[in-house]
KOLPAVO-230629 format. One record per residue (C-alpha): residue in three letters; x, y, z. Coordinates in steps of 0.25 Angstrom, whole numbers, padded with zeros to 4 digits, always signed. Last residue first. Example, Ala and Ser with C-alpha at 12.3 -4.5 7.8 and 13.67 -1.06 7.14 Angstrom:
2
SER+0055-0004+0029;ALA+0049-0018+0031;
This chain:
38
UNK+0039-0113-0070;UNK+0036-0102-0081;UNK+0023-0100-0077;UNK+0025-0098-0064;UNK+0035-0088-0068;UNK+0027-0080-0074;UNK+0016-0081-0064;UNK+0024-0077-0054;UNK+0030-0064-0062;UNK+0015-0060-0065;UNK+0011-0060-0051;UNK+0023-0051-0050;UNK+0018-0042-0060;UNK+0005-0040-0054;UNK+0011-0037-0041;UNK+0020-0028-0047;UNK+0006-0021-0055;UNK-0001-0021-0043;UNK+0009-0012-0036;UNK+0010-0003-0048;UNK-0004-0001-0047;UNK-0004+0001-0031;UNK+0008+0012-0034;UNK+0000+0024-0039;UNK-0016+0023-0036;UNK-0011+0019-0021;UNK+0000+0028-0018;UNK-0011+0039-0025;UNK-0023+0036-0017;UNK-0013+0036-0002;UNK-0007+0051-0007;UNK-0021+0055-0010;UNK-0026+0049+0004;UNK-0011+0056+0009;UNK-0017+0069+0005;UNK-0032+0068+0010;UNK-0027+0067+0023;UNK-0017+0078+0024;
């Protein structure tokens, strides 16, 4: 049972942490932008 949810726990984090950095990385791109256009 342990060993299950650590697999469960590797794979959440493997599978979604990239698409969270890649929204944040977005949004910092959005800021920029529209600091640079102000």
């Amino acid at each position: 049972m342990g060993e299950e949810t650590k697999d469960l726990k590797e794979r959440l984090l493997t599978e979604y942490t990239p698409a969270i950095l890649i929204a944040y990385i977005e949004k910092l791109e959005n800021i920029n932008n529209t600091l640079n256009k102000a």
